[in-house]
LUMKEPA-388955 format. One record per atom (N, C-alpha, C, CB): residue number from 1; chain; atom name; x, y, z. Coordinates in Angstrom, 1 decimal, decimal comma, m for minus. Glycine has a CB too. Layout:
! LUMKEPA-388955
   resi   chain   name     east    north       up
    NUM       A     CA        X        Y        Z
...
***
This chain:
! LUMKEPA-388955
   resi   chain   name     east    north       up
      1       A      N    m12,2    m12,5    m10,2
      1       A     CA    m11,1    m12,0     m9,5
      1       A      C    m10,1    m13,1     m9,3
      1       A     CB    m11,5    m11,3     m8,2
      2       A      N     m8,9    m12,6     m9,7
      2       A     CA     m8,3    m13,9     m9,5
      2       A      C     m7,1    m13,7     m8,4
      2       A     CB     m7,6    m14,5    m11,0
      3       A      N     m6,1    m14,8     m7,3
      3       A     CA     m6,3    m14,8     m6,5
      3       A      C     m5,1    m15,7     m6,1
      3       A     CB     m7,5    m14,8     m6,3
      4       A      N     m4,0    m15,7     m5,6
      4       A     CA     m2,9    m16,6     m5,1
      4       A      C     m3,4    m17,3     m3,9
      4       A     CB     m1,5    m15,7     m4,8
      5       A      N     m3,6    m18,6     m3,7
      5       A     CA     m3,6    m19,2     m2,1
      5       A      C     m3,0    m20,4     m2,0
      5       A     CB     m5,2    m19,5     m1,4
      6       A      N     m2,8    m20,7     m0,7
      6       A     CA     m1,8    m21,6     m0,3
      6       A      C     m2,7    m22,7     m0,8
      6       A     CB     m1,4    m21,5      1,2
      7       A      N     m2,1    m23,6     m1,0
      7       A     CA     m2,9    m25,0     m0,8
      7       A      C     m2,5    m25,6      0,4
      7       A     CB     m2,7    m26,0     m2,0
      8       A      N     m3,6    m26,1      1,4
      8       A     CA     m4,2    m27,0      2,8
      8       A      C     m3,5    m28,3      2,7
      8       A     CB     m6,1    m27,2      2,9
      9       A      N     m2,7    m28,3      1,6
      9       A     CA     m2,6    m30,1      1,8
      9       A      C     m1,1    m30,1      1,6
      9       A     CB     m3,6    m31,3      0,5
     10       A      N     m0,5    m29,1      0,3
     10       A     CA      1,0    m29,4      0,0
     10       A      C      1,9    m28,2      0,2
     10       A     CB      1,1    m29,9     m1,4
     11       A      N      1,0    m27,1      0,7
     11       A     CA      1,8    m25,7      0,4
     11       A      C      1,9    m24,8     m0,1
     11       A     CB      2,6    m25,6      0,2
     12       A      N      1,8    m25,9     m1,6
     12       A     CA      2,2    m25,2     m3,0
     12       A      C      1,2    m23,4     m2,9
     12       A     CB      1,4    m26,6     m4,6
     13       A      N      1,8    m22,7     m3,9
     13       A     CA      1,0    m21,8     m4,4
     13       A      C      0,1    m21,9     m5,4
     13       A     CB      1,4    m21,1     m4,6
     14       A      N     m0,9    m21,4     m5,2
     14       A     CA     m1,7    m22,3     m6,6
     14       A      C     m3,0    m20,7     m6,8
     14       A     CB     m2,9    m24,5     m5,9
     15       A      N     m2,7    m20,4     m8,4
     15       A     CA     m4,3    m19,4     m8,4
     15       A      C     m5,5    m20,1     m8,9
     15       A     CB     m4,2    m18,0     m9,5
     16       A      N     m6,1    m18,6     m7,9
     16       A     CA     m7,9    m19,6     m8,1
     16       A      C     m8,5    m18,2     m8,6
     16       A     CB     m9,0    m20,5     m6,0
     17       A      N     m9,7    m18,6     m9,6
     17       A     CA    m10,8    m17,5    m10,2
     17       A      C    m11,5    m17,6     m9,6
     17       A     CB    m11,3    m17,4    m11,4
     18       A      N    m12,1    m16,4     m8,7
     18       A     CA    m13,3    m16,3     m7,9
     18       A      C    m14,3    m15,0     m8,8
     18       A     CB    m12,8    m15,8     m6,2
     19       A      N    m15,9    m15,8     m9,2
     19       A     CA    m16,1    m14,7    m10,2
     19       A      C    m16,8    m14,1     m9,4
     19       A     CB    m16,7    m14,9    m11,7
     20       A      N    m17,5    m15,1     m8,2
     20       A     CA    m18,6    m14,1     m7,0
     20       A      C    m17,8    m13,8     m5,7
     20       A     CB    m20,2    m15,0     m6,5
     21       A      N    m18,2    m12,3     m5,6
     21       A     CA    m17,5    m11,4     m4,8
     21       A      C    m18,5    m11,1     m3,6
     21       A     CB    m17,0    m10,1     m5,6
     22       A      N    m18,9    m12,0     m2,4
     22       A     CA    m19,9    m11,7     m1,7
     22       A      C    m19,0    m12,6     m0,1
     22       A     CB    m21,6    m12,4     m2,5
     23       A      N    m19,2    m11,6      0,7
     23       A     CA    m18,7    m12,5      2,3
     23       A      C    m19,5    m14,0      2,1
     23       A     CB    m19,6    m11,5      4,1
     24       A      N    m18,3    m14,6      3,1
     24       A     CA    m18,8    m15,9      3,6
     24       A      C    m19,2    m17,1      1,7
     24       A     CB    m20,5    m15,4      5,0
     25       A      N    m18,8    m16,8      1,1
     25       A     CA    m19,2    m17,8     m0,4
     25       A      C    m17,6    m18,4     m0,4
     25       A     CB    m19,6    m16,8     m2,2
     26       A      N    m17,8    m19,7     m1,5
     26       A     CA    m17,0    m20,6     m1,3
     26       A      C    m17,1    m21,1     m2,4
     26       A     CB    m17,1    m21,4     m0,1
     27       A      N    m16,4    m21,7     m3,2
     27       A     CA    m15,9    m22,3     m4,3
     27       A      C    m14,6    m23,5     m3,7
     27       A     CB    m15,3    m21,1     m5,3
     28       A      N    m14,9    m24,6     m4,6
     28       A     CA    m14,2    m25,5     m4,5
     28       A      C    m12,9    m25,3     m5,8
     28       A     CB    m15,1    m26,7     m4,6
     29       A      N    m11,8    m25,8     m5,8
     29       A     CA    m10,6    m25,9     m6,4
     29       A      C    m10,0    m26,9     m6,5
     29       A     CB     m9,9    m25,2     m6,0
     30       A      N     m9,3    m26,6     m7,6
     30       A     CA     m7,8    m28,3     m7,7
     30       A      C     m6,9    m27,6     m7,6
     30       A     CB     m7,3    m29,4     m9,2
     31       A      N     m6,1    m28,3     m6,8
     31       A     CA     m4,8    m27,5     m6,6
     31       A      C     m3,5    m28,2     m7,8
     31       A     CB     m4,1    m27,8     m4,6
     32       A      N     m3,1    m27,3     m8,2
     32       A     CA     m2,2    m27,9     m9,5
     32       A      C     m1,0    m28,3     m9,5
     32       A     CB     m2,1    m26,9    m10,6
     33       A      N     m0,7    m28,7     m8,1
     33       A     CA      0,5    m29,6     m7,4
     33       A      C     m0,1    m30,9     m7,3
     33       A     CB      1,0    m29,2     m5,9
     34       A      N     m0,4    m30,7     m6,3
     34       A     CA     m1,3    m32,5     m5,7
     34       A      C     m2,6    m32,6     m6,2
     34       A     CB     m1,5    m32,9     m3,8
     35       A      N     m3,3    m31,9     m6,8
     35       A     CA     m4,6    m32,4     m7,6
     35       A      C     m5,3    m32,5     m6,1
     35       A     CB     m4,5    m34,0     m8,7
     36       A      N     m5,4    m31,8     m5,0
     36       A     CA     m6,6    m32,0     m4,3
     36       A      C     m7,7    m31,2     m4,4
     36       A     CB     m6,3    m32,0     m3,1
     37       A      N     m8,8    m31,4     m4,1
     37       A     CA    m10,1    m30,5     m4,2
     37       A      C    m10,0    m29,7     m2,7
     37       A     CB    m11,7    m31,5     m4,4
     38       A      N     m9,3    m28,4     m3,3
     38       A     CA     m9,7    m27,6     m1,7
     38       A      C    m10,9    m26,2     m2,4
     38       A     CB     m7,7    m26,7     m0,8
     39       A      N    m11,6    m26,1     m1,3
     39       A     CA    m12,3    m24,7     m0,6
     39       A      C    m11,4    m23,5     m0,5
     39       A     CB    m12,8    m25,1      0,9
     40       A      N    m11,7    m22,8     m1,3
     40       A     CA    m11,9    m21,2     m1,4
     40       A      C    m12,9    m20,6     m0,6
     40       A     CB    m12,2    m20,9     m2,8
     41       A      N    m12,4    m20,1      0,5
     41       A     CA    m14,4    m18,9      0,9
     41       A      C    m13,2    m17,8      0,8
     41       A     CB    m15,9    m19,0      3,2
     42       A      N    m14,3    m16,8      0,7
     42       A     CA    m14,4    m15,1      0,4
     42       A      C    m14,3    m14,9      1,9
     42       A     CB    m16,0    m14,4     m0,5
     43       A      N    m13,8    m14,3      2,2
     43       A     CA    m13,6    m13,4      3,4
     43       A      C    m13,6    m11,3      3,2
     43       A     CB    m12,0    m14,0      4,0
     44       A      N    m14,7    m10,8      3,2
     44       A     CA    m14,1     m9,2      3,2
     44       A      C    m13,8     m8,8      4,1
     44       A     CB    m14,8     m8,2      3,0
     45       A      N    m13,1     m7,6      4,5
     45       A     CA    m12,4     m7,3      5,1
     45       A      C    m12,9     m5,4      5,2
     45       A     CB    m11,1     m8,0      4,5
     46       A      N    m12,9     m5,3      6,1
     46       A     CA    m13,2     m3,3      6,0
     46       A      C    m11,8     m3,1      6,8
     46       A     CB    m15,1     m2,2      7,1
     47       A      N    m11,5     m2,1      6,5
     47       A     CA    m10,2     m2,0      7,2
     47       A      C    m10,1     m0,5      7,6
     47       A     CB     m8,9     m2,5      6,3
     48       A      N     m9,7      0,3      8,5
     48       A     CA    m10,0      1,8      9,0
     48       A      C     m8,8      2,4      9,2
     48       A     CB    m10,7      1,8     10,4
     49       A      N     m8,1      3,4      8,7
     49       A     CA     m6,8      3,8      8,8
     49       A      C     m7,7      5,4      9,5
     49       A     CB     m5,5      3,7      7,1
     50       A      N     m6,5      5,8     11,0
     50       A     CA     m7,2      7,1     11,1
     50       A      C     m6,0      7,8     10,1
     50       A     CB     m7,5      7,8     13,0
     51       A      N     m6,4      9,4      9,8
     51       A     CA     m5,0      9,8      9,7
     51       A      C     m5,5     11,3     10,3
     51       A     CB     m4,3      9,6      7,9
     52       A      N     m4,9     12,9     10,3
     52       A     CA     m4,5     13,5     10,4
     52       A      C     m6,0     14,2      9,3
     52       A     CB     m3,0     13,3     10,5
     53       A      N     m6,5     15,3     10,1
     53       A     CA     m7,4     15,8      9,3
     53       A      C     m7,2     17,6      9,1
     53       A     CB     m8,7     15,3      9,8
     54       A      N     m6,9     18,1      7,4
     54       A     CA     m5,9     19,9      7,9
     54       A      C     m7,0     20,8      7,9
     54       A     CB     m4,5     20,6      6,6
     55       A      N     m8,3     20,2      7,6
     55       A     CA     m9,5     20,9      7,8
     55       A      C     m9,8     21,6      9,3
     55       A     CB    m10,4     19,8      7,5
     56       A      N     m9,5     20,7     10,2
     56       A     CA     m9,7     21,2     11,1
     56       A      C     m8,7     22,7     11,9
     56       A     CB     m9,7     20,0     11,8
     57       A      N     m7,5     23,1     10,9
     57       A     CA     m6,8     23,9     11,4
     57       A      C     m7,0     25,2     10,3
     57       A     CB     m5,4     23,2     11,7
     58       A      N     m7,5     24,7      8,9
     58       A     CA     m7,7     25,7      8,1
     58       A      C     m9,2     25,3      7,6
     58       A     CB     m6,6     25,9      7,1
     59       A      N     m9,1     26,1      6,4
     59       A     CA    m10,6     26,4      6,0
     59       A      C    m10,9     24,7      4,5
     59       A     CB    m10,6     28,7      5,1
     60       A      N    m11,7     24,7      4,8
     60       A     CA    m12,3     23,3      3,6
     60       A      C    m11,3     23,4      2,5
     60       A     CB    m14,2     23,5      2,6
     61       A      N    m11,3     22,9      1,2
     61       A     CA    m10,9     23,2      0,2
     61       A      C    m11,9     22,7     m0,6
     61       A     CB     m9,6     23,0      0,0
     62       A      N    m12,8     23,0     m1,2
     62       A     CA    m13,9     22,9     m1,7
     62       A      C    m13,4     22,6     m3,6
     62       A     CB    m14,8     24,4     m1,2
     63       A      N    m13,9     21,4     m3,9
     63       A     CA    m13,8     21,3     m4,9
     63       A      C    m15,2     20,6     m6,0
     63       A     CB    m12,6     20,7     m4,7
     64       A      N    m15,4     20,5     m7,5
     64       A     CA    m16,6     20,5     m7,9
     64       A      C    m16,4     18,8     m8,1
     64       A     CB    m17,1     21,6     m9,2
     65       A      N    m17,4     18,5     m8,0
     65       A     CA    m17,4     16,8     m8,3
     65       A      C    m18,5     16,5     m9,0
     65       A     CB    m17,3     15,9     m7,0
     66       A      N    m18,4     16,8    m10,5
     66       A     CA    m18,9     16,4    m11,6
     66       A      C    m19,6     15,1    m11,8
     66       A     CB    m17,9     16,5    m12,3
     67       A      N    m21,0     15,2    m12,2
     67       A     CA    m21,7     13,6    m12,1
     67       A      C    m22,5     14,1    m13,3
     67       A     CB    m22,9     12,9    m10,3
     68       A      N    m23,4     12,8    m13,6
     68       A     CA    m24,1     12,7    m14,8
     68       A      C    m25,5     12,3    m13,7
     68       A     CB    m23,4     11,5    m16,2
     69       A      N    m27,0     13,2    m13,7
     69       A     CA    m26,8     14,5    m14,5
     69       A      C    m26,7     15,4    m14,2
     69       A     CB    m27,4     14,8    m15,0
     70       A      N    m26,0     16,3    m14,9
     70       A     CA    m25,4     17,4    m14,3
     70       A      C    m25,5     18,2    m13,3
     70       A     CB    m25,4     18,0    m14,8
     71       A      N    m27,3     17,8    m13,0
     71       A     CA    m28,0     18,8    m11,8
     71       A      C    m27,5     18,1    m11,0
     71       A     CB    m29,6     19,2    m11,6
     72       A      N    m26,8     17,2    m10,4
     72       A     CA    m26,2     16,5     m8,9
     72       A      C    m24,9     16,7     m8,6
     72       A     CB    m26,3     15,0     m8,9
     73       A      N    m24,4     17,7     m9,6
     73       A     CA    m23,2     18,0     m9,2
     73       A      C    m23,1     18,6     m7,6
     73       A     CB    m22,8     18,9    m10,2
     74       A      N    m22,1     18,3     m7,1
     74       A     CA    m21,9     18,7     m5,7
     74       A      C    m20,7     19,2     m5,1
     74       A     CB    m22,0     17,7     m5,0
     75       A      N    m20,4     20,0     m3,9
     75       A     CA    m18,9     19,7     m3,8
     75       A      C    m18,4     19,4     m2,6
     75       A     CB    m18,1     20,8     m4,3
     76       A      N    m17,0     18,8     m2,7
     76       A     CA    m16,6     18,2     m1,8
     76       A      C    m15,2     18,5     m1,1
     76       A     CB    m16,7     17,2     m2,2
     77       A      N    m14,4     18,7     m0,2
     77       A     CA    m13,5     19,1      0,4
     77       A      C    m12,6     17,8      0,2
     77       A     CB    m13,9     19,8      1,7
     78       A      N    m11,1     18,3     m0,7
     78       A     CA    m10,2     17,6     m1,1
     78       A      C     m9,5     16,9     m0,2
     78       A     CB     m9,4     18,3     m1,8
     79       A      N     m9,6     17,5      1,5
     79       A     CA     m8,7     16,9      2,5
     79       A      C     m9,9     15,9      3,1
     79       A     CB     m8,0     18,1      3,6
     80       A      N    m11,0     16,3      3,8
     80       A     CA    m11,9     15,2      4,4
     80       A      C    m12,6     14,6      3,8
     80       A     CB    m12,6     15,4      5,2
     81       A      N    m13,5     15,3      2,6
     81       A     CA    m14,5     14,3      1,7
     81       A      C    m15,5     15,0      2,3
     81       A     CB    m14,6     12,4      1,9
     82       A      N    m16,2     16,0      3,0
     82       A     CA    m17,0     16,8      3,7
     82       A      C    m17,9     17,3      2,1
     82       A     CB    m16,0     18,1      4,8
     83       A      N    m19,1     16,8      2,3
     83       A     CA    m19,6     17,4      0,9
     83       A      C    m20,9     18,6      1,5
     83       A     CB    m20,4     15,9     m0,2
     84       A      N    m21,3     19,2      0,5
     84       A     CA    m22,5     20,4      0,4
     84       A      C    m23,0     20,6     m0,9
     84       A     CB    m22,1     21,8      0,9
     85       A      N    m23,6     21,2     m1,2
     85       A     CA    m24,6     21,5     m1,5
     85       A      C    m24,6     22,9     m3,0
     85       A     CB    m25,3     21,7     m0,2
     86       A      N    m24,6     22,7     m4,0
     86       A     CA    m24,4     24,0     m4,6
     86       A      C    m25,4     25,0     m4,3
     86       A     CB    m24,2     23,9     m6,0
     87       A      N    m24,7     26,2     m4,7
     87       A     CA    m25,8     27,7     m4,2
     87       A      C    m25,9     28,1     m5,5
     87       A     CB    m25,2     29,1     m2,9
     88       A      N    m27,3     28,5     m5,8
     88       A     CA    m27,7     29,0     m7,1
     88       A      C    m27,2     30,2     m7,6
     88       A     CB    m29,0     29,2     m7,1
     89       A      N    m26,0     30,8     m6,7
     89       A     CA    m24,9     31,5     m7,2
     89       A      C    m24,1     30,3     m8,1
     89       A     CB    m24,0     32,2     m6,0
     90       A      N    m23,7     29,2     m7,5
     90       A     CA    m22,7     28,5     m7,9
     90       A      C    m23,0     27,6     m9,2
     90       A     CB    m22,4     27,7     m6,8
     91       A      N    m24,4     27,3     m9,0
     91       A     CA    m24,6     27,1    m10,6
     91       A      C    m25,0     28,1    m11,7
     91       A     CB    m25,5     26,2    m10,8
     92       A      N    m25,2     28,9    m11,1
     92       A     CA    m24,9     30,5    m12,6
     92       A      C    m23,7     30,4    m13,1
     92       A     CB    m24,9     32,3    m12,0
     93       A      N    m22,8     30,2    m12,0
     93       A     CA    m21,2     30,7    m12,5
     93       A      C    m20,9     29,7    m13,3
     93       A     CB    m19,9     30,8    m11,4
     94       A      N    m21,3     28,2    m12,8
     94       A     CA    m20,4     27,1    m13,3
     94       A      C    m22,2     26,2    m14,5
     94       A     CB    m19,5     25,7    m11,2
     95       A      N    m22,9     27,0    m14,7
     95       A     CA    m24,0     27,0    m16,1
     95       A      C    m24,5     25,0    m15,4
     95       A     CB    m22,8     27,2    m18,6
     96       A      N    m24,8     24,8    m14,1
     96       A     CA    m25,2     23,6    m13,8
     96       A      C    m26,5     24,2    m13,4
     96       A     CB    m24,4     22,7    m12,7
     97       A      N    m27,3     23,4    m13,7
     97       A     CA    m28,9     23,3    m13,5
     97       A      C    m29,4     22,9    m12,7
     97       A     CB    m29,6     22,8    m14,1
     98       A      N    m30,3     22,9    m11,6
     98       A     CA    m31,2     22,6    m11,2
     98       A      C    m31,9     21,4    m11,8
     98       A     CB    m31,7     23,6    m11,3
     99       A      N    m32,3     20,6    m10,6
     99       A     CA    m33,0     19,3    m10,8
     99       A      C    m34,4     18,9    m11,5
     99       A     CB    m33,1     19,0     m9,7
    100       A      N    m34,9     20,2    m11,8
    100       A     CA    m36,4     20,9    m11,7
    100       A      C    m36,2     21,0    m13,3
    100       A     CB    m36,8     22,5    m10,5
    101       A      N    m34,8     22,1    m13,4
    101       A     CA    m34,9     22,9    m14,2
    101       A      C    m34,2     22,0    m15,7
    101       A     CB    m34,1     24,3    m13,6
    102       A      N    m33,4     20,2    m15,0
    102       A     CA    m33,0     19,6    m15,7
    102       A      C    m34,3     18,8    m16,6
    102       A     CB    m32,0     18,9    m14,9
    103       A      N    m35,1     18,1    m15,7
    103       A     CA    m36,2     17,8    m15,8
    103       A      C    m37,0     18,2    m17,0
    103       A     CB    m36,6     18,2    m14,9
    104       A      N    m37,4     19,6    m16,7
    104       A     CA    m38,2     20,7    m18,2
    104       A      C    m37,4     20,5    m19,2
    104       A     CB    m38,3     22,5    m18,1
    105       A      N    m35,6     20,4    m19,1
    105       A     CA    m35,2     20,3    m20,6
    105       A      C    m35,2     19,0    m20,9
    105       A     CB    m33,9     20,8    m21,1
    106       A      N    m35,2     17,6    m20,6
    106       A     CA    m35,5     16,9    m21,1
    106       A      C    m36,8     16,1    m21,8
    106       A     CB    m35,0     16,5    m20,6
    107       A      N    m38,0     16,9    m21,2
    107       A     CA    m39,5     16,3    m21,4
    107       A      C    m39,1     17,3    m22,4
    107       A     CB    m41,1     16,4    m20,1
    108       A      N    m38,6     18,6    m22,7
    108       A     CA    m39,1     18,9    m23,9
    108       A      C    m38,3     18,8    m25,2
    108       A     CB    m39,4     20,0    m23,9
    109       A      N    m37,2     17,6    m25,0
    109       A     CA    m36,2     17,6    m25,4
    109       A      C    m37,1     16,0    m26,7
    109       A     CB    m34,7     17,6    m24,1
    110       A      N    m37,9     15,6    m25,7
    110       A     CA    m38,5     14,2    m25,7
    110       A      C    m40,2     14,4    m26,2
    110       A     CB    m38,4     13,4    m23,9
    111       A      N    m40,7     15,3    m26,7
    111       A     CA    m41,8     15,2    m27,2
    111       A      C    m42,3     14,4    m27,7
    111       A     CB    m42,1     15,8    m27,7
    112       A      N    m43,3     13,8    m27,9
    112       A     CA    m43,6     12,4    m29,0
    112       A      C    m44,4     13,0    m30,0
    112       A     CB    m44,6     11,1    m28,3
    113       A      N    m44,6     12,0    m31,0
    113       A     CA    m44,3     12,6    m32,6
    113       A      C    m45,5     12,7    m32,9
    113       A     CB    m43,4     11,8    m33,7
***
């Protein structure tokens, strides 16, 4: 990841490659003004925005959210992220399988010779 920081000694702007992405780690640098060896640490950050939720005034909006394998497909409401569960109506209509039923077609997909 690469990365604009000040340099501690002259100001300058200087980029640094950080290849590990973990809190609290630290890499040393040259800064490509004054040639000093400064420290880089990683800081993450979670950050929380509330906003406005229209679920609560109308009904879900339920949408399919497609995964590999197919039998984990799920769905999820476009405004909150509220997930459930398909109903074996729902995979008749939309030909998704069962976890069980994914299972049987691949052991027999996989016989040995």
């Amino acid at each position: 990841m690469e990365q604009t920081v000040t340099c501690p000694y002259c100001g300058e702007q200087t980029s640094v490659e950080i290849e590990t992405i973990e809190n609290d780690y630290f890499e040393q640098h040259e800064c490509g003004k004054c040639h000093k060896i400064i420290n880089v640490r990683v800081n993450i950050m979670i950050d929380f925005e509330p906003e406005e939720c229209p679920c609560q005034m109308v009904k879900h909006e339920w949408v399919l959210v497609p995964s590999f394998p197919k039998c984990t497909t799920i769905w999820r409401c476009k405004h909150c992220g509220e997930t459930k569960p398909l109903t074996d109506d729902d995979r008749k209509q939309y030909d998704i399988p069962t976890y069980k039923q994914y299972m049987a077609s691949i052991s027999n997909e996989h016989t040995p010779f």
